[in-house]
C-alpha positions as CSV (number, residue, x, y, z in Angstrom):
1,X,-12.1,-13.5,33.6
2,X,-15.5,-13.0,32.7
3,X,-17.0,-15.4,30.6
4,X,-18.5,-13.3,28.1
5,X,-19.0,-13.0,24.0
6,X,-16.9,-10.5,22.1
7,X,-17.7,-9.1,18.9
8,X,-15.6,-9.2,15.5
9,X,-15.9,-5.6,16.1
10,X,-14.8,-5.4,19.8
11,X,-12.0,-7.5,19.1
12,X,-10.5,-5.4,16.2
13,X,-11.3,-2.0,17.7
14,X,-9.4,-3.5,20.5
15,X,-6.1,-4.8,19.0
16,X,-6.1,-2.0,16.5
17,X,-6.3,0.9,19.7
18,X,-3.4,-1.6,21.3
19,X,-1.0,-1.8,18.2
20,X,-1.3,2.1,18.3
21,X,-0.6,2.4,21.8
22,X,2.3,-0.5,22.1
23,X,3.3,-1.3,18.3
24,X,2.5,-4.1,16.2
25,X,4.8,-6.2,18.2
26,X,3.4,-6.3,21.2
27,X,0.2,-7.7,19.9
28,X,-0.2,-11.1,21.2
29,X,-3.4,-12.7,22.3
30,X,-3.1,-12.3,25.9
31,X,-3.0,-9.0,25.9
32,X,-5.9,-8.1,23.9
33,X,-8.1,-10.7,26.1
34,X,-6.7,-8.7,28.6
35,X,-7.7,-5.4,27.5
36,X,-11.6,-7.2,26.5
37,X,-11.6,-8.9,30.3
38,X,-12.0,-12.3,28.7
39,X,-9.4,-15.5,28.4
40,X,-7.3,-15.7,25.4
41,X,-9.5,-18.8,24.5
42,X,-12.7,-16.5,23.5
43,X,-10.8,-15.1,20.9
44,X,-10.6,-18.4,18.7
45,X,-14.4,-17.4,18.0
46,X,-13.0,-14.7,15.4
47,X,-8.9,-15.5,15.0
48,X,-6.8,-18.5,14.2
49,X,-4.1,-17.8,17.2
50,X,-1.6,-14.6,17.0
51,X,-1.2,-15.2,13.1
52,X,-5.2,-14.9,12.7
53,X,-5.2,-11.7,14.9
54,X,-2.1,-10.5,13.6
55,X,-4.3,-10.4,9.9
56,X,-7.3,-8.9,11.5
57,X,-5.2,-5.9,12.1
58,X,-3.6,-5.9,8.8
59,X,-6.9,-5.9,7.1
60,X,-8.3,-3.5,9.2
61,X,-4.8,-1.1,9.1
62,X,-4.7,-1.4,5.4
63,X,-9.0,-0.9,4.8
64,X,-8.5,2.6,7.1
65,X,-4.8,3.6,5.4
66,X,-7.1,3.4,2.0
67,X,-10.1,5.8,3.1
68,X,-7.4,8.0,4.4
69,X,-6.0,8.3,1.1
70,X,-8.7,8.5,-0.7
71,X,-9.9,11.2,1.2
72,X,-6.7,13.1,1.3
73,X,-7.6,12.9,-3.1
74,X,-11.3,14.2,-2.8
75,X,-11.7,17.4,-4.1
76,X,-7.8,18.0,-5.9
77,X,-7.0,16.8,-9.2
78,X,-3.5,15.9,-11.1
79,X,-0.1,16.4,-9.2
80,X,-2.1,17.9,-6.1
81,X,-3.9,14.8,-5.4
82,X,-0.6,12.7,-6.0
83,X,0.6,15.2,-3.2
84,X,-2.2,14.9,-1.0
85,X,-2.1,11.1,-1.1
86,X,1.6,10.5,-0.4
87,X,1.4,13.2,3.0
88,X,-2.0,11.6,3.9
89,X,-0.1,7.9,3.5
90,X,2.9,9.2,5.4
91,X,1.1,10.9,7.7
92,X,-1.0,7.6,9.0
93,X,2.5,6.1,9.1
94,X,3.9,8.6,11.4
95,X,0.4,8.4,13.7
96,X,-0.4,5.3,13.6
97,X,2.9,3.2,13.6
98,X,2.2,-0.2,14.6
99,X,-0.7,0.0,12.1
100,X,1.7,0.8,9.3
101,X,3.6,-2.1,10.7
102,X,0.9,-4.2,9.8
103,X,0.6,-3.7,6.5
104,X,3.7,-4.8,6.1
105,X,2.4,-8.2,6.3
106,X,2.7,-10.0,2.9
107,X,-1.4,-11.6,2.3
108,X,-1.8,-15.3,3.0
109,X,-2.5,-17.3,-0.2
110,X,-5.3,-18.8,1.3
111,X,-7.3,-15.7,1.8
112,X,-8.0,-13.0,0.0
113,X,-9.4,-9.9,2.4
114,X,-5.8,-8.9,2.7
115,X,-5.2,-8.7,-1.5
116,X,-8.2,-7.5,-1.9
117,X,-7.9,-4.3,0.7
118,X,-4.4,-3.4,-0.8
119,X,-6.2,-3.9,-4.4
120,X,-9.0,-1.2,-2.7
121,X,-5.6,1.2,-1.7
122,X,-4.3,0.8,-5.1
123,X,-7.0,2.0,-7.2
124,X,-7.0,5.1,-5.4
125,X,-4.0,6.1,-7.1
126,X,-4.9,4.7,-10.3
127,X,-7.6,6.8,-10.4
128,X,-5.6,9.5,-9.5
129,X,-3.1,8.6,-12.6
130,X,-5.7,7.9,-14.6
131,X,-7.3,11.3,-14.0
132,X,-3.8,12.7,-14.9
133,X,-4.9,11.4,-18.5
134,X,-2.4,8.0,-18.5
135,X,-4.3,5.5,-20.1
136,X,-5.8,2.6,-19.0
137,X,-2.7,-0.3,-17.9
138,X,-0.6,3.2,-17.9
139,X,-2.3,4.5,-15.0
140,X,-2.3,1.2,-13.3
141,X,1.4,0.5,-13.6
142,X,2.3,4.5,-12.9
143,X,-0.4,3.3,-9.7
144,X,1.7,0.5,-8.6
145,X,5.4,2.6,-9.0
146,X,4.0,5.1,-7.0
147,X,2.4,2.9,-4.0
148,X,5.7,1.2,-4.0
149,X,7.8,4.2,-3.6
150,X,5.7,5.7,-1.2
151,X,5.4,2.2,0.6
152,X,8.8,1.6,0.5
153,X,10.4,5.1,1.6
154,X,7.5,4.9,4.8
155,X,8.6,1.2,5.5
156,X,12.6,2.3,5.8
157,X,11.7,5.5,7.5
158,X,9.5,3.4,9.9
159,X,12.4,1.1,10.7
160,X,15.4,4.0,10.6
161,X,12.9,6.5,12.7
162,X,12.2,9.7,11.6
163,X,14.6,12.7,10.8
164,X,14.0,16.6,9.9
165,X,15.5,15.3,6.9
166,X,13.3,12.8,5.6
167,X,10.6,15.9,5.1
168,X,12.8,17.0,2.1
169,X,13.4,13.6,0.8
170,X,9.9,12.8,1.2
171,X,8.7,16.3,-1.1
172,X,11.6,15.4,-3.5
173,X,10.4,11.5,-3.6
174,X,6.6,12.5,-4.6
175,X,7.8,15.4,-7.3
176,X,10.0,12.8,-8.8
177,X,6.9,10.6,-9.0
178,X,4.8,13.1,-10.5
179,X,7.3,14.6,-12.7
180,X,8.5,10.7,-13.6
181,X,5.3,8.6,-13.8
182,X,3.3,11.2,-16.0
183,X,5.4,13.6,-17.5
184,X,4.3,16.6,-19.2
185,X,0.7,16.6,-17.4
């Protein structure tokens, strides 16, 4: 193995393109000093052992998931963004599944990075509830129902696999939503 420095960046690029490629399980230390050409050793430089690299990925999963549903929000308004957000989310889930896995992750107690990206993911759709005209603690807790039904359905159907099916459940899950969390808007 060389004996070689590795960026914070390297290393997350890294374990991020090999959860893609193999799943979220498969991520183990070895491998992704493999995949840099270094020994599992120069990774303690940037992670605390698999759980530390584990969390890197979660971060990082969680930090992209949110600017690819904010993104999906720009430019559409109301029940249309609701849309856009909840086919963007599942979307990354269906792509990217071992990074879906790892947000899965429940956040440490003794650091915040994780909290605060799913915080960042969550005020995309309170913003999008609150530009539905809920007011303010409305369009947080209307925020929260809806991450968690969205969450939730792509955390089964990412453990049950994917069906022709689930594309009709999925429609009917986010009109409910809409129709649900903000009626009459």
């Amino acid at each position: 193995m060389a004996n070689q420095k590795i960026s914070l960046n390297g290393l997350t690029t890294t374990s991020l393109a090999l959860v893609d490629s193999e799943g979220f399980d498969a991520l183990n230390l070895s491998a992704v000093a493999g995949q840099l050409n270094v020994g599992p050793s120069a990774l303690y430089t940037h992670v605390d052992g698999l759980s530390g690299l584990r969390y890197l990925v979660a971060v990082a999963s969680t930090l992209s998931l949110t600017d690819t549903v904010r993104d999906a929000a720009i430019g559409v308004a109301g029940r249309d963004a609701l849309r856009a957000m909840g086919n963007a989310y599942r979307s990354f889930a269906q792509e990217h599944p071992g990074r879906f896995a790892s947000t899965l992750l429940p956040p440490p107690a003794d650091d915040s990075r994780l909290a605060s990206a799913n915080e960042s993911l969550l005020s995309v759709f309170t913003m999008v509830y609150g530009a539905m005209g809920l007011p303010p603690d409305s369009d947080r807790m209307a925020a929260r129902c809806c991450r968690s039904a969205i969450h939730g359905f792509l955390a089964l159907e990412h453990s049950t696999g994917t069906t022709p099916a689930h594309d009709a459940e999925f429609d009917h899950l986010l009109g409910a939503l809409a129709n649900g969390l903000a009626p009459g808007l």
